[in-house]
PyMOL commands that place a pseudoatom at each C-alpha (Angstrom):
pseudoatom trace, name=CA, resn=UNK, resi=1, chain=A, elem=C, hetatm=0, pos=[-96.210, -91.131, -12.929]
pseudoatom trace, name=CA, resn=UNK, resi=2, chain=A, elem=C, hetatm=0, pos=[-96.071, -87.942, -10.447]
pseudoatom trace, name=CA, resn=UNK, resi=3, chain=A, elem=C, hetatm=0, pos=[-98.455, -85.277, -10.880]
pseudoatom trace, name=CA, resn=UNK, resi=4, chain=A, elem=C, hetatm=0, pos=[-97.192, -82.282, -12.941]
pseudoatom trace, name=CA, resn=UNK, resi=5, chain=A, elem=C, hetatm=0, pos=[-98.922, -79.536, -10.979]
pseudoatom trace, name=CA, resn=UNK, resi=6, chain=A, elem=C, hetatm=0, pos=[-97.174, -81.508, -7.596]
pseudoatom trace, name=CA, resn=UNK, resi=7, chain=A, elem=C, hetatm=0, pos=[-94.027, -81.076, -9.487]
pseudoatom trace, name=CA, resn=UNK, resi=8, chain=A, elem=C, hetatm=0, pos=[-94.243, -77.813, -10.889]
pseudoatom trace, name=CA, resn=UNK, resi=9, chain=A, elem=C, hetatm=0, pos=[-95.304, -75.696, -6.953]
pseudoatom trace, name=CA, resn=UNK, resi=10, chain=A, elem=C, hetatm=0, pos=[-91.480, -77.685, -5.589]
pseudoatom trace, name=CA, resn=UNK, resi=11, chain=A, elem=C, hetatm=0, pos=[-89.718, -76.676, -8.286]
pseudoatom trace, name=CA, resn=UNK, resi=12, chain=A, elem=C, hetatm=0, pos=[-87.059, -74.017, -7.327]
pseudoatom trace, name=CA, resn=UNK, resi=13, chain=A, elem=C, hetatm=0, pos=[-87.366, -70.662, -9.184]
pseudoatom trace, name=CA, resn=UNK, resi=14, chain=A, elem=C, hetatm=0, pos=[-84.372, -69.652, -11.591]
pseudoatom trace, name=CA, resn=UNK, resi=15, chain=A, elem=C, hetatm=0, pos=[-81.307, -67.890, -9.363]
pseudoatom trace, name=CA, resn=UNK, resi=16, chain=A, elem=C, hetatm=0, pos=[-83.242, -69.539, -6.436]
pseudoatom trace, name=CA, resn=UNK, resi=17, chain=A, elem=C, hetatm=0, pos=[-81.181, -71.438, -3.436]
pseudoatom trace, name=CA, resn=UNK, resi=18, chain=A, elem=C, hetatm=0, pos=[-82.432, -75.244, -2.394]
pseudoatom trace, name=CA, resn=UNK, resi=19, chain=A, elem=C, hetatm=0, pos=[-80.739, -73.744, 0.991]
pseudoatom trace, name=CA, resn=UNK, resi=20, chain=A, elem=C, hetatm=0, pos=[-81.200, -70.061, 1.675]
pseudoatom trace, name=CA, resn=UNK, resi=21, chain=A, elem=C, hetatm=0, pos=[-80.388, -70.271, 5.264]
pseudoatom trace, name=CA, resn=UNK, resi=22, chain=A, elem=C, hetatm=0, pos=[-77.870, -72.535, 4.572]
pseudoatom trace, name=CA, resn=UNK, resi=23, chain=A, elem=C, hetatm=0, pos=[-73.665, -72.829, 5.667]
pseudoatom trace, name=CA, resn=UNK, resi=24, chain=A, elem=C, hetatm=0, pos=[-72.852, -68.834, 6.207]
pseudoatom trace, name=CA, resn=UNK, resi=25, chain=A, elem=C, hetatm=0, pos=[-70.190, -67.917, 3.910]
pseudoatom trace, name=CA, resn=UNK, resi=26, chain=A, elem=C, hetatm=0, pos=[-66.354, -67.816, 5.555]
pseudoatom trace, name=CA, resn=UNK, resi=27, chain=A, elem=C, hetatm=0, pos=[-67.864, -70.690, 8.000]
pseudoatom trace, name=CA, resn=UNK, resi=28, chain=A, elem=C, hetatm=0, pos=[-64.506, -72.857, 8.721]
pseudoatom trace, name=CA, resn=UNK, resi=29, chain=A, elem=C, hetatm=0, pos=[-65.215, -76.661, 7.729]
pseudoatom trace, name=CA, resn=UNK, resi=30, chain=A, elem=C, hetatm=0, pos=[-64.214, -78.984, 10.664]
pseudoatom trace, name=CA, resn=UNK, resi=31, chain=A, elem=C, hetatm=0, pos=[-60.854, -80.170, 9.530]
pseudoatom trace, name=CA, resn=UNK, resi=32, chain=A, elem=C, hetatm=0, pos=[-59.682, -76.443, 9.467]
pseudoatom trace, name=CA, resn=UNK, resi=33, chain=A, elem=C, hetatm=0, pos=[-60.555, -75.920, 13.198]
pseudoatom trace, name=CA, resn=UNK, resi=34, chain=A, elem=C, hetatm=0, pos=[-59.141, -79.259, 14.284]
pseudoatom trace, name=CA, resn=UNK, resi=35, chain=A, elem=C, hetatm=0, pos=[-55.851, -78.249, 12.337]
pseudoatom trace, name=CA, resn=UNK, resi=36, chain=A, elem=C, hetatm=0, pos=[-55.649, -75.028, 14.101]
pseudoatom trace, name=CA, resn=UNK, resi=37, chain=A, elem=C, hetatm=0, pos=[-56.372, -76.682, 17.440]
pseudoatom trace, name=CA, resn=UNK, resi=38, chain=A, elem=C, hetatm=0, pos=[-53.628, -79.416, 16.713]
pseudoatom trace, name=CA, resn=UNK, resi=39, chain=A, elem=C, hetatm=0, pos=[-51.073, -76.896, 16.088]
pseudoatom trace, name=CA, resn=UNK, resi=40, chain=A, elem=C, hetatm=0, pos=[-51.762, -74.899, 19.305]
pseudoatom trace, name=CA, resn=UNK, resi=41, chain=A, elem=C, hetatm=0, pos=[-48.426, -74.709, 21.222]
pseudoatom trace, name=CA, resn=UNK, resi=42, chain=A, elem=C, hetatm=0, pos=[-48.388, -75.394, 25.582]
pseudoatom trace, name=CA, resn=UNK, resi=43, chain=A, elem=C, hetatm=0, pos=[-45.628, -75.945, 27.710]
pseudoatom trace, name=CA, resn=UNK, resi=44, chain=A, elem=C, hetatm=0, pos=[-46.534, -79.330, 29.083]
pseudoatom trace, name=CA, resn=UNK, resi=45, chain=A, elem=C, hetatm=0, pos=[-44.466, -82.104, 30.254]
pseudoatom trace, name=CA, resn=UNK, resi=46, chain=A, elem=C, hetatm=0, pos=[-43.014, -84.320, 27.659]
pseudoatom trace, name=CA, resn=UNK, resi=47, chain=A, elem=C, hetatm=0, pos=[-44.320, -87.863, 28.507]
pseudoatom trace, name=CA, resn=UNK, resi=48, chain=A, elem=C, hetatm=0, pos=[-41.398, -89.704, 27.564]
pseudoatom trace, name=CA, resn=UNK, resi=49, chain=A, elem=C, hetatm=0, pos=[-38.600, -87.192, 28.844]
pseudoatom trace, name=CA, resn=UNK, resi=50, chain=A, elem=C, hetatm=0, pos=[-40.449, -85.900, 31.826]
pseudoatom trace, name=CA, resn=UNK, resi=51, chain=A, elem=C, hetatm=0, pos=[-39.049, -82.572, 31.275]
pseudoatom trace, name=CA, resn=UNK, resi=52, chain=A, elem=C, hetatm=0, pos=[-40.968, -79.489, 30.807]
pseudoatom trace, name=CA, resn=UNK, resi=53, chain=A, elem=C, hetatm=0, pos=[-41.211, -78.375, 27.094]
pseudoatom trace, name=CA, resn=UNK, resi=54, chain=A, elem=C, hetatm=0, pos=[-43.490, -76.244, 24.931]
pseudoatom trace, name=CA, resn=UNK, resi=55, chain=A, elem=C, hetatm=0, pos=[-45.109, -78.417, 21.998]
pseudoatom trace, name=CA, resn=UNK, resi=56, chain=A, elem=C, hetatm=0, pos=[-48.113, -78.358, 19.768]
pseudoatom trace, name=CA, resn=UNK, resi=57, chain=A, elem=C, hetatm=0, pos=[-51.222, -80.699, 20.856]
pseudoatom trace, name=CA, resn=UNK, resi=58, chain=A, elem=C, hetatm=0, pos=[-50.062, -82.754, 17.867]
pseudoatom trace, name=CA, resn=UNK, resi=59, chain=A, elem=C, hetatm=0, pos=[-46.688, -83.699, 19.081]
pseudoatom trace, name=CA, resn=UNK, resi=60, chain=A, elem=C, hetatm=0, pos=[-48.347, -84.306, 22.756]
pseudoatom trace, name=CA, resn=UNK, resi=61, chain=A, elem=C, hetatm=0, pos=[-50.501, -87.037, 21.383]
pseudoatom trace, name=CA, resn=UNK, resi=62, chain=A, elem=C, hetatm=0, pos=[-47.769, -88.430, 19.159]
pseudoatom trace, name=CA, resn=UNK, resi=63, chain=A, elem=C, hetatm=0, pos=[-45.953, -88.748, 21.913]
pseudoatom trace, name=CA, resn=UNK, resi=64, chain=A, elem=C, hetatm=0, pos=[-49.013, -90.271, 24.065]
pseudoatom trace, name=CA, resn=UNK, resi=65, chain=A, elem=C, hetatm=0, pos=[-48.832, -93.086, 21.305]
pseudoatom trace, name=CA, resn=UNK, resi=66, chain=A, elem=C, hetatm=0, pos=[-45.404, -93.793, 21.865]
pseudoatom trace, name=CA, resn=UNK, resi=67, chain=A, elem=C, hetatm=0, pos=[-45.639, -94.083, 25.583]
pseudoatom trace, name=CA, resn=UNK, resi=68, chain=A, elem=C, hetatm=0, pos=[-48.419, -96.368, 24.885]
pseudoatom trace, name=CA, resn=UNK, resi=69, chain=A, elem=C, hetatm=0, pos=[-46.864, -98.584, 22.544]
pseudoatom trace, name=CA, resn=UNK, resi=70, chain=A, elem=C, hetatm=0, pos=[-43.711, -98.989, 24.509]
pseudoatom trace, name=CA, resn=UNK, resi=71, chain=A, elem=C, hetatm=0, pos=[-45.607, -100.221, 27.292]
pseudoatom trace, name=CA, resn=UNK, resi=72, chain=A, elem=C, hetatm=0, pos=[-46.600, -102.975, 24.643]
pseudoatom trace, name=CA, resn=UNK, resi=73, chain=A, elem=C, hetatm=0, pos=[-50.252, -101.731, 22.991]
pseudoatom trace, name=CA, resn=UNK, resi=74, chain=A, elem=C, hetatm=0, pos=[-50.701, -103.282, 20.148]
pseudoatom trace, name=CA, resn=UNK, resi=75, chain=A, elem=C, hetatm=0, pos=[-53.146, -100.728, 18.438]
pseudoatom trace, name=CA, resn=UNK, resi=76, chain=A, elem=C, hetatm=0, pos=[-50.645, -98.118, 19.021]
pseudoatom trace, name=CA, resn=UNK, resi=77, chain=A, elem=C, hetatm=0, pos=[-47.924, -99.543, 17.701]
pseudoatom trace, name=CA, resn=UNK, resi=78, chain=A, elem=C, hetatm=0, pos=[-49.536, -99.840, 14.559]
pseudoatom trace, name=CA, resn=UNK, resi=79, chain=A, elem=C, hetatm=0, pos=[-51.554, -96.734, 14.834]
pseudoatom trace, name=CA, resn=UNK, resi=80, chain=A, elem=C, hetatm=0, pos=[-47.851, -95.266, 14.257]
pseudoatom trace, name=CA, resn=UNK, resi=81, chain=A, elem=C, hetatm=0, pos=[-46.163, -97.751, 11.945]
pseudoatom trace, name=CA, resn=UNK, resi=82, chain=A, elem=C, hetatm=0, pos=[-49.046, -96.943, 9.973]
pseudoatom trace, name=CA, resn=UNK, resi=83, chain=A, elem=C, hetatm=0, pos=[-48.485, -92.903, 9.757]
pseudoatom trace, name=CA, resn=UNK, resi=84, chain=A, elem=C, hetatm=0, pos=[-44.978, -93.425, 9.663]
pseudoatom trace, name=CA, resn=UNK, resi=85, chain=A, elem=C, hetatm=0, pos=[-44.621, -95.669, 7.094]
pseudoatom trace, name=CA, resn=UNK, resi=86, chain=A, elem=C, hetatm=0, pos=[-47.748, -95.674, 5.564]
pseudoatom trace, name=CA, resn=UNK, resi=87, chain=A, elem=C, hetatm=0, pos=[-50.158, -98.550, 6.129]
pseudoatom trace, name=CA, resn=UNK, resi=88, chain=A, elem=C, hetatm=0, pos=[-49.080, -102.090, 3.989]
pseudoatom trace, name=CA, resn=UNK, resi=89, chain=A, elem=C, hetatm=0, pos=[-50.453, -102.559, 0.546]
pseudoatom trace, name=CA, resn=UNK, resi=90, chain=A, elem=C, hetatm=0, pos=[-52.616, -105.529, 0.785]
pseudoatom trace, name=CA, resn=UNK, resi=91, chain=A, elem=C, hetatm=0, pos=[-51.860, -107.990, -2.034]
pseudoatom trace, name=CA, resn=UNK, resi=92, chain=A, elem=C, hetatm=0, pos=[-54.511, -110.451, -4.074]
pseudoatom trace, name=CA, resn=UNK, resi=93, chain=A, elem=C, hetatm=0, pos=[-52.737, -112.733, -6.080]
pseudoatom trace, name=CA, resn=UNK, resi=94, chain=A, elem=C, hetatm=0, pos=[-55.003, -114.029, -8.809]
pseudoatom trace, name=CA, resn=UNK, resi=95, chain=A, elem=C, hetatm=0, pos=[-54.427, -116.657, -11.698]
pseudoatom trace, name=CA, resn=UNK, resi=96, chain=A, elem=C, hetatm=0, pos=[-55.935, -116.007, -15.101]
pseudoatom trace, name=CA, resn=UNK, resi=97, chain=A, elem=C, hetatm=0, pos=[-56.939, -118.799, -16.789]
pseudoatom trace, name=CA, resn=UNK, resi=98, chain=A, elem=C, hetatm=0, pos=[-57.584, -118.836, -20.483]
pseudoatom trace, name=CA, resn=UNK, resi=99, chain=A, elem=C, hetatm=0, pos=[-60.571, -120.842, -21.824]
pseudoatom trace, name=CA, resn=UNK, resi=100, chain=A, elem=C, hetatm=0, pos=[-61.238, -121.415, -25.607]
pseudoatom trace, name=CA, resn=UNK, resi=101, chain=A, elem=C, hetatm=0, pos=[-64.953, -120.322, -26.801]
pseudoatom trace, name=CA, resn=UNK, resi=102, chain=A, elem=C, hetatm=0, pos=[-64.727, -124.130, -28.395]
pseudoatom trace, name=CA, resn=UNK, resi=103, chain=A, elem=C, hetatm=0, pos=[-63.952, -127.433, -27.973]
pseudoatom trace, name=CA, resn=UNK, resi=104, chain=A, elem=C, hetatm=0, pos=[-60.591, -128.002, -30.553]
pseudoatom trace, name=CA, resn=UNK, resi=105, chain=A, elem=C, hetatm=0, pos=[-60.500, -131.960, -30.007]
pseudoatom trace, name=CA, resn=UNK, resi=106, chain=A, elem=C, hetatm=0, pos=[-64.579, -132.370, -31.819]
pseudoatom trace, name=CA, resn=UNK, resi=107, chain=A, elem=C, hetatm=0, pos=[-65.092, -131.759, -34.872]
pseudoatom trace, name=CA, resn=UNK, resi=108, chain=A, elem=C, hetatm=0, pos=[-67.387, -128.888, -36.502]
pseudoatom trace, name=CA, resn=UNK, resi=109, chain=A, elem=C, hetatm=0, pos=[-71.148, -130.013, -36.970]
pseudoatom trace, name=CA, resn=UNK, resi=110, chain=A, elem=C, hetatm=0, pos=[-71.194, -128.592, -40.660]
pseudoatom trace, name=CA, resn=UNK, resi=111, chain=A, elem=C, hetatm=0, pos=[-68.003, -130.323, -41.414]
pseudoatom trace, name=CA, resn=UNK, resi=112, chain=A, elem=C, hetatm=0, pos=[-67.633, -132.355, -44.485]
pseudoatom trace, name=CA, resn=UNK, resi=113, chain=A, elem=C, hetatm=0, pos=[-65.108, -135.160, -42.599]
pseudoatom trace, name=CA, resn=UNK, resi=114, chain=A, elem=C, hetatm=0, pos=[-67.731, -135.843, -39.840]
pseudoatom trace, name=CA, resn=UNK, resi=115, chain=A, elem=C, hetatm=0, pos=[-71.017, -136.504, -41.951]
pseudoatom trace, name=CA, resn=UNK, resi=116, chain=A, elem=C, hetatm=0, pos=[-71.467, -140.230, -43.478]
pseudoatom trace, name=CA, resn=UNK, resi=117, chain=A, elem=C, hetatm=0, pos=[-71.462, -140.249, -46.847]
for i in range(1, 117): cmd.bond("trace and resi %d" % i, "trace and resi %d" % (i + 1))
show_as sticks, trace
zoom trace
């Protein structure tokens, strides 16, 4: 068993933080600053079109994908049948098989009919 007085000098004081120097508050998580970076609009040549147009960083690399997966990669074909459509449900088919907690066919040991008499 630990030591109580080891226990008692790590324990954290009431209205005490495990972290006081921790995450600062208004820090911006990492999917916030990729979203805002993803939606950043440039004038940059379409890939597919070849024609100058201005379009988020988002649409840029969906387009990327679809150059790629015309020119017949696999993983990018599915990368975007998969956010298109949404990725295919994976099916287990499974057969339930009922068992009796007895054999039917023998009869009981305390039964009457089956002892000799």
């Amino acid at each position: 068993m630990p030591n109580k007085e080891n226990i008692e000098k790590h324990e954290f004081k009431k209205g005490e933080s495990g972290n006081p120097n921790g995450r600062p508050k208004g820090a911006k998580n990492r999917s916030t600053i990729a979203k805002y970076w993803l939606e950043v609009n440039q004038k940059l040549k379409n890939p597919l079109t070849g024609t100058d147009e201005v379009m988020s960083q988002e649409d840029l690399m969906t387009l990327a994908l679809i150059k790629k997966a015309r020119e017949g990669d696999v993983a990018a074909y599915k990368a975007l049948m998969d956010s298109g459509y949404g990725a295919p449900v994976q099916q287990i088919e499974q057969t339930n098989i009922e068992l009796p907690f007895f054999d039917l066919n023998e009869p009981e040991e305390n039964d009457s009919t089956s002892k000799d008499k």
